[in-house]
C-alpha positions in Angstrom: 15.0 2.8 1.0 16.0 4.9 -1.9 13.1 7.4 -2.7 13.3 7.3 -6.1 13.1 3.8 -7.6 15.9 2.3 -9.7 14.0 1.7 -13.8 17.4 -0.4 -14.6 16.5 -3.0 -12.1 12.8 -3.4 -13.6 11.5 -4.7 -16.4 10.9 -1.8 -18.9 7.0 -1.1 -19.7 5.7 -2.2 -16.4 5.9 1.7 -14.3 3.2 3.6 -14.0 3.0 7.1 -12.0 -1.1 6.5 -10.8 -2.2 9.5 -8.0 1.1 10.5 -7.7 2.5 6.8 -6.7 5.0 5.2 -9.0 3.8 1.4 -9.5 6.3 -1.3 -10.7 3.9 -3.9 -12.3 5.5 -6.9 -11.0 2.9 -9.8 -12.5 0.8 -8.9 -14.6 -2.7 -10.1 -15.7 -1.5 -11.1 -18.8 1.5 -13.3 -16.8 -1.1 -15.2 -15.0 -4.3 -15.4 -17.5 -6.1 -13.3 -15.9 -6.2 -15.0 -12.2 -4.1 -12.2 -10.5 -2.3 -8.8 -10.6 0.9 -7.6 -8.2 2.4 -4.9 -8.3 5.0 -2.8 -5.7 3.8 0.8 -5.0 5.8 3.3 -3.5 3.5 5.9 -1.8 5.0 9.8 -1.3 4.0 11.1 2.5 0.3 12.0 2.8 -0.6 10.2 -0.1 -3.3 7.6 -0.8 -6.4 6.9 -3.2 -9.9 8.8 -1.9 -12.3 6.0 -0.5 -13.7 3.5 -3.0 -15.0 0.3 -4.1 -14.4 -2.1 -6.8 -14.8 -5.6 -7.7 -11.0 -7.2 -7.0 -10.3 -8.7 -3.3 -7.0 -7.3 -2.5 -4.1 -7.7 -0.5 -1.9 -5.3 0.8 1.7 -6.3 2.7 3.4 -3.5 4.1 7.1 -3.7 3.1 8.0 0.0 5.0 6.4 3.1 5.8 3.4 4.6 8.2 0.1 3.5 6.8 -3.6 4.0 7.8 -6.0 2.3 6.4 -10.0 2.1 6.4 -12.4 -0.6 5.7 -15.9 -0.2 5.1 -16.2 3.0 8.3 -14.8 6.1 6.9 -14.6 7.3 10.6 -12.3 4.6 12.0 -8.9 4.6 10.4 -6.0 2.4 11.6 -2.7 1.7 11.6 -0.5 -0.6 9.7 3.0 -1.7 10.7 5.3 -2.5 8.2 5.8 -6.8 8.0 1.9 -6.3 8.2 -0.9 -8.0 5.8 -4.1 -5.7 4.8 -7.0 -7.8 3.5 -9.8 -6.1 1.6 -12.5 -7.6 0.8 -14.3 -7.3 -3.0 -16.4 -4.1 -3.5 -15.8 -3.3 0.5 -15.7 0.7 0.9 -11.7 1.3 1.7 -8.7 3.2 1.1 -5.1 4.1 2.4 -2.4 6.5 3.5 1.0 7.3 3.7 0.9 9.1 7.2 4.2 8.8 7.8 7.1 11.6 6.6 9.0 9.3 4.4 7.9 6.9 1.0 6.4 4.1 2.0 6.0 0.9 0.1 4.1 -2.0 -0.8 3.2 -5.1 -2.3 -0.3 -5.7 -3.8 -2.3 -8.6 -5.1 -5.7 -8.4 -6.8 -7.5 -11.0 -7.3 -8.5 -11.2 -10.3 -6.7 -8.0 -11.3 -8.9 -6.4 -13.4 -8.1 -3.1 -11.7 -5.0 -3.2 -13.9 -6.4 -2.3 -16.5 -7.9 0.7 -14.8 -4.1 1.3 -13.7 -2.9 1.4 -17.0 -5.8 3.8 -18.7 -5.5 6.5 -15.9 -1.7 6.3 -14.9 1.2 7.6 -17.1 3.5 5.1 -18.2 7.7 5.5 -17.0 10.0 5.1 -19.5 12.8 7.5 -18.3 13.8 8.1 -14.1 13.1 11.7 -15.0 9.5 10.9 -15.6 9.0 10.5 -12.1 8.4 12.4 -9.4 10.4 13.3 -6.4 8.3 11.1 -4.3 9.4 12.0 -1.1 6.9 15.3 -1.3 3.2 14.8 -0.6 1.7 14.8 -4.3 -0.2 18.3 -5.1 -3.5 16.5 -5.7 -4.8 20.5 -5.6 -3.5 21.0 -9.2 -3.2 17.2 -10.7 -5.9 16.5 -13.1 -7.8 13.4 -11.6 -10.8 14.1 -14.1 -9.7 11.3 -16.5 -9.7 9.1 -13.6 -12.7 9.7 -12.1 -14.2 9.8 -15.6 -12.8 6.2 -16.6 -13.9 4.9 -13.0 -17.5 3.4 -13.9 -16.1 1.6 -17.1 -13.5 -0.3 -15.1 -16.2 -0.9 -11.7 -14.6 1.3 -9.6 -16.6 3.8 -7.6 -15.6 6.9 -5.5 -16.7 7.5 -2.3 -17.6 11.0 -1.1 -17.9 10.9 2.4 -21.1 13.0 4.3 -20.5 16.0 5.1 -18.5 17.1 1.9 
C-alpha cells in the first residue's frame, strides 16, 4: 500500500483527516437517503478512536494492517486479520487500533450513518495531498486539539468512554 492516499483517484470533497486518520467518504448518507454511510479509513500505527458508544451498528472489514479491537470489555482486546469482518453492534462500548507498524486500512459501513455527520463537524476536510499527514507516524494525540470533538460528541449521540482507573 502506498501510505499516503492518491486525492486524484477520489472524488473531490469526500476526505476528511478525523483523529489523525484520513477518511475517503466512499457513499455517503446523502447517496443512499439516509439508510447507510461507507467510507475507507486509513489508520497511522498506534492509532485508533478512545472507547465509545453511539447509536449506528457498524461494520468494519479489514482490507490490510494489525488491528485490535474491543467490544463492550475494555480489558479483553483482540485481534483482527486483514480479509476479516468486525461487527459492532448499536450503542455497544468499542473501539480500535492500528497495532501494527505500518498504515492500516479499512472499509466501514454505518447503518444508518448518522455518525457522518459527526465525521464531517470534527474532521478537517482534504482538498490538497499536502493537507494530509504523513500517516505512517503514530498521530501526536498529546498535542492535537480533540476538545471540539469531544465537545460536539453529545449533539451527534456519541459518548466517550473513560475507563476505571483513569
Amino acid at each position: 500500500m502506498h501510505t499516503q492516499p492518491d486525492l486524484t483517484a477520489m472524488e473531490p470533497g469526500k476526505q476528511f483527516i478525523v483523529f489523525g486518520h484520513f477518511f475517503n467518504m466512499l457513499v455517503t448518507g446523502d447517496e443512499t437517503d439516509g439508510r447507510y454511510f461507507i467510507y475507507e479509513d486509513v489508520t497511522p500505527p498506534g492509532a485508533g478512536p478512545p472507547p465509545h458508544t453511539h447509536p449506528d451498528e457498524e461494520l468494519f472489514y479489514i482490507i490490510e494492517g494489525d488491528y485490535e479491537f474491543i467490544l463492550n470489555d475494555l480489558s479483553k482486546p483482540f485481534k483482527v486479520a486483514p480479509g476479516k469482518l468486525v461487527k459492532i453492534p448499536a450503542n455497544a462500548v468499542h473501539c480500535f487500533k492500528n497495532v501494527g507498524t505500518t498504515p492500516g486500512r479499512t472499509i466501514t459501513m454505518l447503518l444508518p450513518g448518522e455518525l457522518e455527520q459527526y465525521y464531517r463537524a470534527v474532521g478537517t476536510q482534504v482538498f490538497d495531498a499536502n493537507q494530509i499527514p504523513d500517516l505512517s507516524k503514530t498521530p501526536d494525540y498529546a498535542n492535537m486539539d480533540l476538545s471540539k470533538a469531544f465537545a460536539l460528541a453529545p449533539e451527534h449521540n456519541v459518548h466517550f468512554v473513560v475507563p476505571e482507573g483513569v
